[in-house]
C-alpha positions as CSV (number, residue, x, y, z in Angstrom):
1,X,0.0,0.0,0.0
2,X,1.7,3.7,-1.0
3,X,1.8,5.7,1.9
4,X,1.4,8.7,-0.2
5,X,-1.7,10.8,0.9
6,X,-4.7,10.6,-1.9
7,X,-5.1,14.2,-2.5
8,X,-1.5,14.0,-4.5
9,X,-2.3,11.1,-6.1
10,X,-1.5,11.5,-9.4
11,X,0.2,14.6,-8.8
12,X,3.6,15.3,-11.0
13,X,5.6,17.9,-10.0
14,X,7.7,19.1,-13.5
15,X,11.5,20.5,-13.3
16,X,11.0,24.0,-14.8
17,X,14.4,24.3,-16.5
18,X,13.4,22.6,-19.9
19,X,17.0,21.7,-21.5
20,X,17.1,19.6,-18.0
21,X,13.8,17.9,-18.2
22,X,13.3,14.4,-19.8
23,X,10.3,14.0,-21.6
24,X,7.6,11.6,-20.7
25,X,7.5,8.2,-22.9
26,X,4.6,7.2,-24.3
27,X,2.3,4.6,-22.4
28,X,4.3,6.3,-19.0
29,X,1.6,7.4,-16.4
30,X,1.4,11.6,-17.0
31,X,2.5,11.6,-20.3
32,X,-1.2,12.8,-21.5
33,X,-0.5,15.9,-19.4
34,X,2.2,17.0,-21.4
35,X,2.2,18.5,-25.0
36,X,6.4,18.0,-26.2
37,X,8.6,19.6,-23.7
38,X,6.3,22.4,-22.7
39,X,3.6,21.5,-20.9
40,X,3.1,25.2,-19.8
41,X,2.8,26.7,-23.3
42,X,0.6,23.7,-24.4
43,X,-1.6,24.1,-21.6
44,X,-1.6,28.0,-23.2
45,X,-2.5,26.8,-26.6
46,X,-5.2,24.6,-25.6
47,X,-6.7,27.5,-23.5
48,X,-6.3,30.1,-26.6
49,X,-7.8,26.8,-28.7
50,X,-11.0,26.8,-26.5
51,X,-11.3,30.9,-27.2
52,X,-10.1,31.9,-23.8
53,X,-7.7,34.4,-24.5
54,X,-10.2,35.6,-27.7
55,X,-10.7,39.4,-27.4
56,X,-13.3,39.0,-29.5
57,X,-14.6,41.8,-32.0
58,X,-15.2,45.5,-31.8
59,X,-16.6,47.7,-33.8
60,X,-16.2,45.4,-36.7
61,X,-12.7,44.3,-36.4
62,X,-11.1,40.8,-34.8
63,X,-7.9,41.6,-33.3
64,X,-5.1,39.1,-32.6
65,X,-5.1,37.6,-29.3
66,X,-2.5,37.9,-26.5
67,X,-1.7,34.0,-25.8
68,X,-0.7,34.8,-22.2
69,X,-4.0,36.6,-22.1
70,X,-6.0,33.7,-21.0
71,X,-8.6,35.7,-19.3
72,X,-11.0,37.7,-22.1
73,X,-12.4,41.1,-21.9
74,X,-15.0,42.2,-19.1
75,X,-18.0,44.0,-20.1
76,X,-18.6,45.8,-17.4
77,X,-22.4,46.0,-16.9
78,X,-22.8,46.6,-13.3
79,X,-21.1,46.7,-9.7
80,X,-22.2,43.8,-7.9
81,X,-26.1,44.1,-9.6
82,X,-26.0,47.7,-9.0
83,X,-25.7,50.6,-11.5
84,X,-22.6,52.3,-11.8
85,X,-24.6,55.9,-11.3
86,X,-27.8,56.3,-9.2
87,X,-30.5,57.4,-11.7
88,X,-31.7,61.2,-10.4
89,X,-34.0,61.3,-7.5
90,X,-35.7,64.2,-9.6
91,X,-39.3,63.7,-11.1
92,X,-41.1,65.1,-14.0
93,X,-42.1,68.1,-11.8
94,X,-38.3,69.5,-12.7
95,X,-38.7,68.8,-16.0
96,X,-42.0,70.8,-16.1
97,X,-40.5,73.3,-13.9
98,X,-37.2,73.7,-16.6
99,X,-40.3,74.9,-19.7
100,X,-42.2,77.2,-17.1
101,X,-38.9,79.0,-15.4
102,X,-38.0,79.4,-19.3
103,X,-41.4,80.5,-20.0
104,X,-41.3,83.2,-17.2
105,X,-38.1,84.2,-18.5
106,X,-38.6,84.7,-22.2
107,X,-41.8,86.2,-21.4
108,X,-40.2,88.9,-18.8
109,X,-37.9,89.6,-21.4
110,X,-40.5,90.3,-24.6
111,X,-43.0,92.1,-21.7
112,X,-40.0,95.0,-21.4
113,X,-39.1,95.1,-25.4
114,X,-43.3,95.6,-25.8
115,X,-43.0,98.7,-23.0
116,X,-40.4,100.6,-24.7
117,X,-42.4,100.2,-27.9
118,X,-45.9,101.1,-26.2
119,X,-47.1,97.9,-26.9
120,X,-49.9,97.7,-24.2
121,X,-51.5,94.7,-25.5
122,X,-48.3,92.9,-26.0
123,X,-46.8,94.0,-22.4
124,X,-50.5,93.0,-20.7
125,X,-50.0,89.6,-22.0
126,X,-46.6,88.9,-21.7
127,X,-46.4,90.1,-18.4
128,X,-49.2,87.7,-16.8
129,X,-48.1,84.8,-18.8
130,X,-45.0,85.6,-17.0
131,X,-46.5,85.8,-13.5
132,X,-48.4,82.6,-14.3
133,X,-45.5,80.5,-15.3
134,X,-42.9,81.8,-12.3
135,X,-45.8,80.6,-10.4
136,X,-46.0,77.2,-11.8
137,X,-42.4,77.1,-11.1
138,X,-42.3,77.7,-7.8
139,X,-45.4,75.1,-7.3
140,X,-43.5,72.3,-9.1
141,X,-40.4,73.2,-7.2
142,X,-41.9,73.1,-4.4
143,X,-43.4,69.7,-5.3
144,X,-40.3,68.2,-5.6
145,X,-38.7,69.5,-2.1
146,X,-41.5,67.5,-0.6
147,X,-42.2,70.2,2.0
148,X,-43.0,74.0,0.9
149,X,-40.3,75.0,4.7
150,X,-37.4,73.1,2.7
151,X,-37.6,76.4,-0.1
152,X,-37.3,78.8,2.9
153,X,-34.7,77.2,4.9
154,X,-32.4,76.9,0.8
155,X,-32.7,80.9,1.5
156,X,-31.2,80.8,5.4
157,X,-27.8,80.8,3.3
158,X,-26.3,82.0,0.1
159,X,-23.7,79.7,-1.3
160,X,-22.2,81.2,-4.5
161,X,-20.2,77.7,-5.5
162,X,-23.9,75.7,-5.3
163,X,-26.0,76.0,-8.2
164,X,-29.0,75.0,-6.3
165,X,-28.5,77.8,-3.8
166,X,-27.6,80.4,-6.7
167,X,-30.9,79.4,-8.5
168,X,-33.1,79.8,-5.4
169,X,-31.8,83.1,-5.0
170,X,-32.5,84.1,-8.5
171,X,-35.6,82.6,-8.6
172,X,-36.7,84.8,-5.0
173,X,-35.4,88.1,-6.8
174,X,-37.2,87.3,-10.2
175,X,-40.7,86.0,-8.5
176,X,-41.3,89.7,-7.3
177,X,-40.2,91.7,-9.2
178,X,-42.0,90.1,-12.4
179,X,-44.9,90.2,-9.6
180,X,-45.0,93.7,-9.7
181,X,-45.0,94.3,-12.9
182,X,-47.9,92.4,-13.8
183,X,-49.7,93.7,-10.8
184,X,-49.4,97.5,-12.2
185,X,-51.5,96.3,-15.3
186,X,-53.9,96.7,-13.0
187,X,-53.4,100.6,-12.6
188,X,-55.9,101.7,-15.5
189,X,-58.8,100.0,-13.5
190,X,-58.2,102.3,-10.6
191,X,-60.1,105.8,-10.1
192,X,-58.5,108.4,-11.5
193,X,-59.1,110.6,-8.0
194,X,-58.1,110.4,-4.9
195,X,-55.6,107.7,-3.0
196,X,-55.9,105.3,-5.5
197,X,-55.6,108.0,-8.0
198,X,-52.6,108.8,-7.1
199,X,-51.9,105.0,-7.0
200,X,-52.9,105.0,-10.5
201,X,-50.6,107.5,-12.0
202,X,-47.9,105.4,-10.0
203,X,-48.5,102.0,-11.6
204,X,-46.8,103.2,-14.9
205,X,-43.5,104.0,-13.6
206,X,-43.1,101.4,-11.0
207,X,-44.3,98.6,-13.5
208,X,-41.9,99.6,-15.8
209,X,-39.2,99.5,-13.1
210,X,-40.2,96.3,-11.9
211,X,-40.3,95.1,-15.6
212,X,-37.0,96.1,-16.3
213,X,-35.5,94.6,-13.1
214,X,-37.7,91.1,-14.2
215,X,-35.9,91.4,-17.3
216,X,-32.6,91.9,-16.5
217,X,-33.1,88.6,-14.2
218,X,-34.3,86.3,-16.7
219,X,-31.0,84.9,-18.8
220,X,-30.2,83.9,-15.0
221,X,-33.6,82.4,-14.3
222,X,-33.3,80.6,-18.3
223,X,-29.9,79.0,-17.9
224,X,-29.1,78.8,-14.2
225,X,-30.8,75.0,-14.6
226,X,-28.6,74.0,-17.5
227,X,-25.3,75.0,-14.9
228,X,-27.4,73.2,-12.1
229,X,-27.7,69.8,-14.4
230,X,-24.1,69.9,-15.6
231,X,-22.9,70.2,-12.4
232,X,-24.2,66.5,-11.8
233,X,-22.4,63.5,-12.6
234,X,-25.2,62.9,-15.1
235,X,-23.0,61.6,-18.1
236,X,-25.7,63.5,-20.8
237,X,-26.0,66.2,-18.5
238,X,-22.1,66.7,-17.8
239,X,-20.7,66.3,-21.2
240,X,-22.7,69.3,-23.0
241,X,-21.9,71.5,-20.4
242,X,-21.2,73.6,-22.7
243,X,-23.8,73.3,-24.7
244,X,-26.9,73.3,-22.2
245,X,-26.9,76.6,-21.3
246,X,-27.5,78.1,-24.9
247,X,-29.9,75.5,-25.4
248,X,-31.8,76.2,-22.2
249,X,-31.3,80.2,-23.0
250,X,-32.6,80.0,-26.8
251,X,-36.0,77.7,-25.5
252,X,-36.9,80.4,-23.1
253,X,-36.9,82.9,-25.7
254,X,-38.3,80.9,-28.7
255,X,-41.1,80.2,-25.8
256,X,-41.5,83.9,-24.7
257,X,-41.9,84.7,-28.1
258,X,-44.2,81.7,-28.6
259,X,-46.4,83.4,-26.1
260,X,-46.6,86.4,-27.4
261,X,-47.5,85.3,-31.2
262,X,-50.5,83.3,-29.3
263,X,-51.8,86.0,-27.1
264,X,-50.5,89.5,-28.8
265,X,-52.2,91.4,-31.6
266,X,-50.7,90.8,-34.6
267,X,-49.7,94.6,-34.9
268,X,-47.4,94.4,-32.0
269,X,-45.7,90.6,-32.4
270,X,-42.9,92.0,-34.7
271,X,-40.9,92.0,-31.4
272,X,-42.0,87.9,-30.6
273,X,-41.5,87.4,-34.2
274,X,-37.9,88.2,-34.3
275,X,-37.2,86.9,-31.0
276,X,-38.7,83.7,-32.3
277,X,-36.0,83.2,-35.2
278,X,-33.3,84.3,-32.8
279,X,-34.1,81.8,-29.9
280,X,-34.9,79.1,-32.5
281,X,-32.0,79.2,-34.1
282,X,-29.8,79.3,-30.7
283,X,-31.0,76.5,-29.4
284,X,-31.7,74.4,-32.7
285,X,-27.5,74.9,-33.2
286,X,-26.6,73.9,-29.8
287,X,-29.0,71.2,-29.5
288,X,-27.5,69.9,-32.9
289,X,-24.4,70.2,-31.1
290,X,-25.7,68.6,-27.7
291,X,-26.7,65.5,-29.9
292,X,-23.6,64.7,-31.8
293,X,-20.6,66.2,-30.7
294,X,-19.7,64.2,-27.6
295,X,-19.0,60.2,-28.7
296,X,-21.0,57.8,-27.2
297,X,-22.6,60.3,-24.4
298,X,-24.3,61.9,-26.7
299,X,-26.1,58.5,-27.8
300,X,-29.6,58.4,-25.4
301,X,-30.3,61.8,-26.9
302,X,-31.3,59.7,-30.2
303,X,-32.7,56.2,-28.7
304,X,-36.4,56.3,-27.4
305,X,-38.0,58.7,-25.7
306,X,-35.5,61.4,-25.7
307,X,-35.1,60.6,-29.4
308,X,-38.3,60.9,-30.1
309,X,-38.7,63.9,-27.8
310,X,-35.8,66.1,-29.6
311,X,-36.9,65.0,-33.2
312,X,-40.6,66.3,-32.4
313,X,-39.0,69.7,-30.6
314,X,-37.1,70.1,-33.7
315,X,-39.1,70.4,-36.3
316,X,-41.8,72.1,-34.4
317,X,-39.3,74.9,-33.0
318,X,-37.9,75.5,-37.1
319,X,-41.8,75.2,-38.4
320,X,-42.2,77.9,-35.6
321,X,-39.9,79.9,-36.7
322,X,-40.8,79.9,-40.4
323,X,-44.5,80.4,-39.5
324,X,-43.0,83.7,-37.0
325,X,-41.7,85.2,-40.2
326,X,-44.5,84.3,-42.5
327,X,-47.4,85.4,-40.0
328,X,-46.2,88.8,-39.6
329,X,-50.2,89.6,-41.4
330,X,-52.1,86.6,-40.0
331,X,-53.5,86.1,-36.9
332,X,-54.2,82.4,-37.1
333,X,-50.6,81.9,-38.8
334,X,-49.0,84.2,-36.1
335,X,-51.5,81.5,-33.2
336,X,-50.0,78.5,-35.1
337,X,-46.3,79.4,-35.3
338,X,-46.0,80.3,-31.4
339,X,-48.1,77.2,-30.4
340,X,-45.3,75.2,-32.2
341,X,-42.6,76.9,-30.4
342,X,-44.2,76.8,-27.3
343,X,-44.6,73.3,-28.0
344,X,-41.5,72.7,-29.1
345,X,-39.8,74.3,-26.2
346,X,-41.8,71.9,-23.8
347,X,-39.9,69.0,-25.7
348,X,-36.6,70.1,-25.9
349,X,-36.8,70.2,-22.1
350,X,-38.1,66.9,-21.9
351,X,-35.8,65.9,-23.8
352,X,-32.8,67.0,-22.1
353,X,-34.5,65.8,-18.6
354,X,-35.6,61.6,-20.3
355,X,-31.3,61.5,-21.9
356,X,-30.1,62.3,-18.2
357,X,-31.7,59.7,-16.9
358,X,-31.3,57.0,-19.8
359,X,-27.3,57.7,-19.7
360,X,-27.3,56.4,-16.1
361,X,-29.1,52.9,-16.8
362,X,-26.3,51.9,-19.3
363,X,-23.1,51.7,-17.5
364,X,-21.1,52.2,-20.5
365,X,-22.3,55.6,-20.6
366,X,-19.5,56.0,-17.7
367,X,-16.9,53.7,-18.5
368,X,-16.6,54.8,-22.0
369,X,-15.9,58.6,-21.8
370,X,-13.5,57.7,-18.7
371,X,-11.7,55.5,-20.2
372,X,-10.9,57.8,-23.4
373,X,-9.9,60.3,-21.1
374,X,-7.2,58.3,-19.0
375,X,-6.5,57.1,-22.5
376,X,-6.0,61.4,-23.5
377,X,-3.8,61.8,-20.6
378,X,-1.7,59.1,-20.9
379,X,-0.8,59.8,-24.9
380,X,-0.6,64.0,-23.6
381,X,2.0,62.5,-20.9
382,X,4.2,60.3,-22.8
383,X,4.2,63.1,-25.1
384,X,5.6,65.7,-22.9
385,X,8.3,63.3,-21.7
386,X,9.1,62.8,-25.2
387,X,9.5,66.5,-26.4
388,X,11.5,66.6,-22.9
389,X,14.1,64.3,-23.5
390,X,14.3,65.9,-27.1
391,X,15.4,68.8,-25.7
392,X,17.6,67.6,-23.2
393,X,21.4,68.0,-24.0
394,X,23.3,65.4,-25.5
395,X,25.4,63.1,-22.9
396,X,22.8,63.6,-20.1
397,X,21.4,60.8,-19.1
């Protein structure tokens, strides 16, 4: 009986040093272990054999395999059954409140252009469609806090490095003062004798005070979101940080001006009319941009929802625009054209919101652009230690 324990049964140790090593005969117990004298680079080949050390194909192309690569490629899909990113805790109440901050803003805007042109009508409407949508903004902000305290205690501090803090602030100074203006609208109702005579004859100056103060507020009320979403780790939010904020910016107008084709006379929209092809044309470029200048990120804003979302806000924010310019004599036209943009605007934003939270379902959203990054660095490093041993003097070592 061989005193040799059974777990190394059968067990072979090999001499590693191959010009030393005598091969195994045939019919001699082991020999079906070894392939010639290298039973470590034929255990190799059988693994690359079997695919193991495959790489596979990407993007169309088979590339040679490492045989000491034994282990292929990961996909990575997710960390332990978890996504990379945590989708945003944000519902559609933000992206509702993004079209009617924009709204308030491109209408604050138009409403002082029509009162330096004595557009009463114009200024009338603009100015409560304004008042209506900072309203709806505060209500669907406030929706999403949970609790109407949590607004007031954001305003306990001012935080100029937060986005969120910087946007509450301008939100508080733009909520009153567009307030005001669309409350002196009210000014030709008054008697014209007496306290709230006086009152009336007051209206006029401080409306148009309050007006110009709501308007000098509103690129910060229009854009201040697109900061607040590229400051996330969003990947379609962060990447077209660039981007967003001229997108966000041109909706508001092409929405202000959308507003005021719907609700002004057709005599005074020649103000909404060219604020129409300006703000469409803003945000139809950067969007274009948005969508195909950053790789792979850029991808969700062309697959489902969000795809479907921008394609829709695109051609009705450029049929908008053509019917701004064509509807300078038509009522109905001048109706049609700034429902589409208004519309469109409401898409755009949806947009935007859906592709945010698509790029963090799909881990490769992530991985990806970090990896061609680290990729960036590494070819801008060996390049400066290359141009830095070129000029270093000859004989140095």
């Amino acid at each position: 009986m061989s005193s040799e324990p059974p777990q190394l049964k059968g067990f072979r140790q090999e001499d590693p040093r191959p010009s030393q090593r005598t091969p195994h005969q045939p019919g001699q117990p082991g020999s079906e272990h070894v392939s010639g004298t290298d039973p470590v680079g034929g255990q190799a080949a059988r693994m690359w054999d079997a695919g193991m050390g495959s790489r596979g194909e990407r993007k169309g192309r088979k590339r040679r395999g490492d045989a000491n690569a034994v282990v292929p490629d990961a996909e990575f899909r997710s960390y332990y059954g978890r996504a990379v990113l945590k989708p945003p805790v944000w519902t559609h109440d933000i992206a509702y409140y993004l079209f009617t901050g924009g709204l308030a803003a491109g209408s604050s805007m138009l409403a002082a252009v029509a009162d330096l042109h004595g557009d009463v009508a114009a200024r009338r409407a603009l100015r409560v469609t304004s008042l209506g949508a900072v309203g709806a903004s505060a209500y669907f902000l406030i929706i999403d806090l949970g609790r109407p305290e949590r607004f007031y205690n954001m305003l306990r501090i001012a935080k100029p490095t937060s986005p969120m803090s910087v946007g509450t602030w301008i939100l508080s100074a733009f909520g009153p003062l567009c307030g005001a203006a669309a409350v002196s609208e009210i000014g030709p109702l008054l008697p014209r004798h007496g306290l709230l005579g006086l009152a009336r004859r007051l209206t006029r100056p401080l409306g148009s005070a309050a007006g110009a103060g709501a308007a000098l507020t509103a690129p910060l009320l229009a854009t201040y979101t697109a900061v607040l979403f590229a400051d996330t780790a969003v990947p379609s939010w962060h990447e077209p940080y660039r981007e967003l904020p001229f997108v966000f910016g041109g909706s508001a107008l092409a929405a202000g001006a959308g507003a005021g084709l719907v609700l002004a006379p057709v005599a005074q929209n020649g103000a909404a009319a060219r604020a129409a092809v300006i703000g469409a044309t803003v945000e139809l470029a950067a969007a274009h941009r948005m969508e195909s200048g950053h790789g792979v990120v850029s991808e969700p804003f062309h697959l489902g929802r969000p795809g479907r979302f921008l394609t829709a806000a695109r051609a009705l924010t450029a049929a908008g625009a053509v019917g701004a310019l064509l509807g300078r004599r038509s009522r109905a036209l001048s109706a049609l054209a700034g429902a589409s943009l208004l519309t469109g605007s409401f898409l755009t934003r949806m947009a935007v919101f859906e592709a945010g939270v698509a790029s963090t379902k799909d881990p490769k959203y992530v991985v990806v652009p970090q990896r061609e990054r680290l990729r960036q660095r590494g070819a801008h490093g060996q390049g400066d230690h290359t141009a830095e041993d070129e000029r270093a003097p000859a004989g140095r070592a």
